[in-house]
Structures are given as C-alpha cells and as structure tokens.
Phi, psi and omega in degrees: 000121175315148161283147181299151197302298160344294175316283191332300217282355169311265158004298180278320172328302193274013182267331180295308166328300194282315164327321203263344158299295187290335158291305177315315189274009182268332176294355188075016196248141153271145171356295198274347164316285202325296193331292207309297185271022155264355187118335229212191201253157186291313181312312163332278183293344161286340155308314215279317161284001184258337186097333167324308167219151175299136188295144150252142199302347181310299173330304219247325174275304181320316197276329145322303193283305193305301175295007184032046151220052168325318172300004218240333190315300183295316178294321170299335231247316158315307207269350175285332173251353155298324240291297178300343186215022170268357174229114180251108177293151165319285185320322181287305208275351161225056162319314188248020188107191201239341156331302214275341172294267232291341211254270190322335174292323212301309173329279177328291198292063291090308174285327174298091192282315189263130168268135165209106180241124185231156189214115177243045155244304171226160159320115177335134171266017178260359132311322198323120135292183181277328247254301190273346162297291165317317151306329181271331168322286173293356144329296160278340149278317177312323189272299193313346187052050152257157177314121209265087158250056160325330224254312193301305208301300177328285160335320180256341158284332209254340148314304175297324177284023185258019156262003158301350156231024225219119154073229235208001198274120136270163179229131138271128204219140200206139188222143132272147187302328167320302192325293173346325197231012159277071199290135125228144219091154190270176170327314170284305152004273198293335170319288210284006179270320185265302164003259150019273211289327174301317169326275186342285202314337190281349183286135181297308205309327224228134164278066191243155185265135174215117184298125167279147180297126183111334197302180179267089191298149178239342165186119183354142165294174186213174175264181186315052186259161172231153175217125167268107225005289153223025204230346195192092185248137197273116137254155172237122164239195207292323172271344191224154152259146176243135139297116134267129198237342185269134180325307201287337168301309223279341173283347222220305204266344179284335200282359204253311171335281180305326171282003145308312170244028118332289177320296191305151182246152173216203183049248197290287212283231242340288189319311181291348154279351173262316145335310172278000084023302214260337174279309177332313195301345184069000000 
C-alpha cells in the first residue's frame, strides 16, 4: 500500500540523508572532520545525517566537495528539491474533477520533444479516443470519489494528445499485451479504441510497441510511467501521482524503459496482436 504523502516525503529525506552519510564514510572522515571543512558545528551534520533537517543546496555542494565527491552534487541536489512535491495525491489533483488535471499538462507535453512512455494498464493517453477516455475517466473518478466531468476531461485529454500529430515530437509508446484486453467502455468502444491504436502506428512520429503474454522477460512489469524527455518522469500509482527530476532516477527508469522495449514486438507482430484484440470482441 503506498504511503501517505508525510511518509513518501519522509522516506526521501531519509534516502538523502543516508546518501549523504555514505559519501562520508566512503571519504573516510568523521562527523566532526566533515563539520570542520565545511565550516559549521558537528550537531550539524548530525541533523543532517539523522533527517532532523534538511540540507540546503548550498549545504550539499559542501558536504560533497568536503568528501571530494562533487559529482554526486547535482543528483542530490534534484532530489533534494523534489523531496517536498514530488508525491501528488489523485484526490487533490482532481478535487474539482479531472479536466482541470488535464489542462494544466499542455505547457510539458508542448515542450517535449522526445516522449517514452509504458503503460501496463490501461492504453497510453496520448492515444486515447474520446469514447475510451471518457469511460476509464469516469471510472476513476467513481472509485477516487471525486467530481465526475469525464466527457470535459476526456475532451481535454484528447486535445492536449494533438501533439502526436503536431510539431517536432517523437513517441516511444509500450503496452502489455494484457492492456489490450481491459475493456472500458462496451465493445464498440474498445473496437473503435484499437482501431485507434493500429492508425497511431502508421504516424512517422510515433513507435509503438507490445510486450506479448509469455515473453521472456528481461525486465518486470512495472506501474505506469512517462519520461519526458531526459528532465522529468510522471509515474501512476494507485493514490498518487510521482515526479521525478534527479538524473540518477530519471537514469534508472530510462534503462528499464529500454529494457522494455526489448521485450516488446512492433510493426507486423504488434498490429497482430492488437488485431487479434480486436476479433476477441466478436
């Protein structure tokens, strides 16, 4: 079960912490070494490695430098300023519905050139029709007990999804093969939703992929995510959404990305499995 927002950002303090502890003893120094060349009283840095207070980046290029490992600065330094927003609950972000979520993205996604996105849940939403937004919208509005304007929300997804055919963007795009087989929506619905997805593939923009049932994994199912370009990756999970912006993360979900789409089949053997997808429906 995820943890309440308080914890999540606890949780990362104390991953910051411990990082920042482990560059000391990897430098071979004591507290009060450390304390001496950064300046400041040894009760410092034992707040600091304890979690008691937070670092500031100033704080964090010293303690680096002191440890002769500057390089290590800027990814902490990320995650040190996400620490507080990088876990965004569902319920807050659709207090007043699922529209106003949806709206608020267009700036990123306008901005993004390279897209890589896996989804081992529902159809990627930069895919989307409105027919299959609105039912999975609404849906999730019903379990979260937030204000239900699926059909505006849907509307607004699928607006925000008109830079897949727009401007300078590529999409890398990933399914499990499962997605395929999540209806929402009745049968026509998902027909004219895979439909969809055979088009999409015909676009030069866009690449998309499907891990077939069986395969030979090379790497785990995972929750839901997107990375925008090397700067930023969103995943969803059940209570929350997370940002994540430090390199060494954004590095970490891109290698998994790629080892995803190993797995995944595209071109011919995709479309046929999304085809046979589509004969299920009877």
């Amino acid at each position: 079960m995820p943890a309440p927002k308080s914890s999540s950002v606890q949780q990362a303090r104390d991953s910051i912490a411990a990082r920042l502890r482990d560059i000391r003893l990897d430098a071979e120094l004591t507290g009060r070494e450390l304390a001496a060349r950064c300046g400041w009283s040894e009760s410092k840095s034992s707040r600091i490695e304890s979690a008691r207070t937070p670092p500031s980046a100033s704080d964090i290029r010293k303690w680096c430098s002191a440890c002769g490992a500057d390089d290590q600065a800027p990814d902490l330094i990320a995650a040190n300023r996400t620490a507080d927003s990088m876990h965004v609950q569902w319920k807050r972000l659709h207090r007043t519905g699922i529209r106003r979520h949806q709206e608020s993205a267009v700036p990123l996604y306008r901005q993004t050139r390279q897209f890589r996105v896996y989804c081992s849940n529902v159809i990627p939403g930069l895919v989307q029709t409105e027919a299959y937004a609105t039912a999975l919208l609404s849906t999730i509005s019903d379990f979260q007990g937030t204000p239900d304007d699926a059909p505006e929300a849907a509307a607004a997804r699928v607006e925000r999804s008109r830079v897949i055919r727009e401007g300078h963007h590529r999409f890398a795009l990933l399914m499990e093969e499962d997605v395929l087989y999540h209806h929402f929506g009745d049968a026509e619905v998902m027909a004219g939703q895979l439909g969809y997805l055979l088009a999409a593939m015909a676009l030069p923009s866009v690449s998309l992929g499907v891990i077939p049932r069986g395969a030979h994994r090379r790497m785990w199912t995972l929750e839901t995510f997107m990375i925008f370009d090397d700067r930023e990756v969103q995943v969803e999970l059940l209570t929350a959404e997370l940002r994540i912006t430090p390199p060494g993360d954004i590095a970490t979900y891109t290698k998994a990305f790629s080892r995803l789409c190993r797995v995944a089949v595209h071109g011919a053997a995709a479309r046929g499995l999304i085809s046979d997808a589509i004969r299920s429906l009877g």
